[in-house]
N, C-alpha and C positions, 0 to 999 in steps of 0.2 A: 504494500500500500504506500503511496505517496503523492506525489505536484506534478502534472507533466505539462507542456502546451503551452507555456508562458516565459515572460521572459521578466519576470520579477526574481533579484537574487535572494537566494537562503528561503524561498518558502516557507509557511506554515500553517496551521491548521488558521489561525487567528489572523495571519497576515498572507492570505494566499495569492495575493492579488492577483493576474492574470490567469493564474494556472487552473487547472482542472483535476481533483483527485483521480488516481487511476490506480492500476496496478501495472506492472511490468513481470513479463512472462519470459524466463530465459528457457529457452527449449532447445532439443536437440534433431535438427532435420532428419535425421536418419531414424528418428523413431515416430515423429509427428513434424506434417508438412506446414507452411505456415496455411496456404489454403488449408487446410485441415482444424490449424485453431480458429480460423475468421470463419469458417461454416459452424463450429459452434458456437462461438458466440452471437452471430446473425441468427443461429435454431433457436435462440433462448432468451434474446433481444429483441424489444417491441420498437423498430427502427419508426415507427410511423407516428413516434410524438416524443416530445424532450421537457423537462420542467422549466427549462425558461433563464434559471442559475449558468454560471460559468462555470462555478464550481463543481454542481452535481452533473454536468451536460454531458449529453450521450457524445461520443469520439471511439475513432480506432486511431492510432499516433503509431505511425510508419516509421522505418527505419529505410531509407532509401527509395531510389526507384521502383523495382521490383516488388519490394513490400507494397509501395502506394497501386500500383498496376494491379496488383492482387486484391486487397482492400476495395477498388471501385467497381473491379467485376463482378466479389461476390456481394456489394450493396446492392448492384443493382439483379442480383440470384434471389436476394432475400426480400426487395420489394416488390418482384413477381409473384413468390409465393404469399406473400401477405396479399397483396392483387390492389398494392399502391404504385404509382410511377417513381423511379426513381427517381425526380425532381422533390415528391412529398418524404422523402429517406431523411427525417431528423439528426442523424446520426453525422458529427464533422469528421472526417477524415484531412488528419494534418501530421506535419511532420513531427515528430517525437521529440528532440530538442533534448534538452537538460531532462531525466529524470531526477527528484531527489524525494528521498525514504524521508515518509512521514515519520512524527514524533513516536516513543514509544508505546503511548497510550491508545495508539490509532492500529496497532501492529498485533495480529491476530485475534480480532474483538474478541472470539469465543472462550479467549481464556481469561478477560476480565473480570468472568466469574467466579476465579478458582484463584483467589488469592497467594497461597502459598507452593502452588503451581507456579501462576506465573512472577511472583519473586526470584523461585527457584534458577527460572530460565532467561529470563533480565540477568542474573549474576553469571549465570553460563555465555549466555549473548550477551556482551555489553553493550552494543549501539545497537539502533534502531534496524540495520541494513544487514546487521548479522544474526540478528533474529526474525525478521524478514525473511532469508534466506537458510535457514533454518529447515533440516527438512523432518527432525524430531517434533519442533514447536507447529510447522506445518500440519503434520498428521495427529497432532493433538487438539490443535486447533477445530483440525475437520473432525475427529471422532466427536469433542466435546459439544460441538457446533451442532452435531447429527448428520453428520456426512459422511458419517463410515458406512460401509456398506454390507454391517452385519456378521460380519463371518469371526464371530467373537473368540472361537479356540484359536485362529488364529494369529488373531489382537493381542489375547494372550502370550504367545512366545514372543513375537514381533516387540511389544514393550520392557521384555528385557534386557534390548540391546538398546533402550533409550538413555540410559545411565541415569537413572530418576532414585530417589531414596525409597526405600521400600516404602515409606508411609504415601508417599505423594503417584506410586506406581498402583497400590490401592484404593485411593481415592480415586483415580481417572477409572481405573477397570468397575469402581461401584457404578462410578455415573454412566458410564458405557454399556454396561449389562443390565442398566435399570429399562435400557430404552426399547 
C-alpha cells in the first residue's frame, strides 16, 4: 500500500497531495503475465464509475510503453463486457512515477486487529516497505482478513516456518479455525 501518480514529494496519508493511494504488485513474468494481472483486476473492477476523490480514484499506473499498450487494450476488453464504451471507462490509466510505501498504520489493515501480532512484526519489519513486502505479514494479513482459502491442516504446518512465538502462532490458528 502507498502514493503513486503525483508529483508531490514524501507523500502521506495526511498530506497526499497529488497522489493516489495504490498498491504496487512486483511479479514474476514467467509465472503471471502482466495481461494476466490487468484481466483480473478489470474481472473484479467496476470501470464504469469513480468516486470523484484523487485520492480514492480508480487508475492502472504503467510502467513503460508496453505496460501502457496492454493496460488500454484490456480497458477497452473490460468495457465490452460491462457493455459501456470505452470513452465511459472511469478508470485513469497513467504512468506510475515515484511509488512511495504508505505509513505503517496503513500497511496490512487486517492485522490492526491483533495487536500483539502486529507489534510483533513492526519489530521484525522495521519500515513500512519491509513489511509491505513481507511475504509472512502478507499471508497473515490475508488469512486474518478471511482470505485464506480454507485448507487449515495445511495452515497448520505452513505457520511454523513463520518464526512467530508460540503464543502469537496460537492466536492467529484460533482466529483462522474459528472461521
Amino acid at each position: 500500500m502507498g502514493y503513486c501518480g503525483g508529483t508531490t514529494k514524501a507523500p502521506t496519508y495526511y498530506q497526499l497531495g497529488d497522489h493516489t493511494e495504490a498498491i504496487a504488485i512486483d511479479f514474476d513474468p514467467a509465472v503471471i503475465s502482466y495481461e494476466d494481472l490487468l484481466e483480473r483486476f478489470w474481472s473484479a473492477h467496476h470501470c464504469g464509475s469513480n468516486l470523484g476523490m484523487r485520492q480514492y480514484r480508480n487508475a492502472v499506473f504503467y510502467h513503460g510503453e508496453e505496460q501502457r499498450k496492454a493496460a488500454e487494450a484490456t480497458r477497452a476488453t473490460a468495457a465490452a463486457r460491462r457493455g459501456i464504451a470505452t470513452s465511459d471507462v472511469q478508470t485513469a490509466i497513467e504512468p506510475a512515477g515515484t511509488f512511495t510505501y504508505a505509513e505503517f498504520y496503513h500497511q496490512k489493515y487486517a492485522l490492526t486487529g491483533h495487536h500483539d501480532l502486529r507489534a510483533f512484526l513492526e519489530k521484525t519489519y522495521p519500515d513500512p516497505k519491509s513489511l509491505a513486502d513481507s511475504t509472512v505479514a502478507t499471508r497473515l494479513n490475508s488469512c486474518l482478513g478471511g482470505g485464506h482459502d480454507r485448507k487449515i491442516p495445511a495452515f497448520r504446518e505452513e505457520i511454523k516456518s513463520y518464526g512467530l512465538p508460540p503464543k502469537l502462532e496460537k492466536a492467529v490458528l484460533a482466529v483462522v479455525e474459528r472461521r
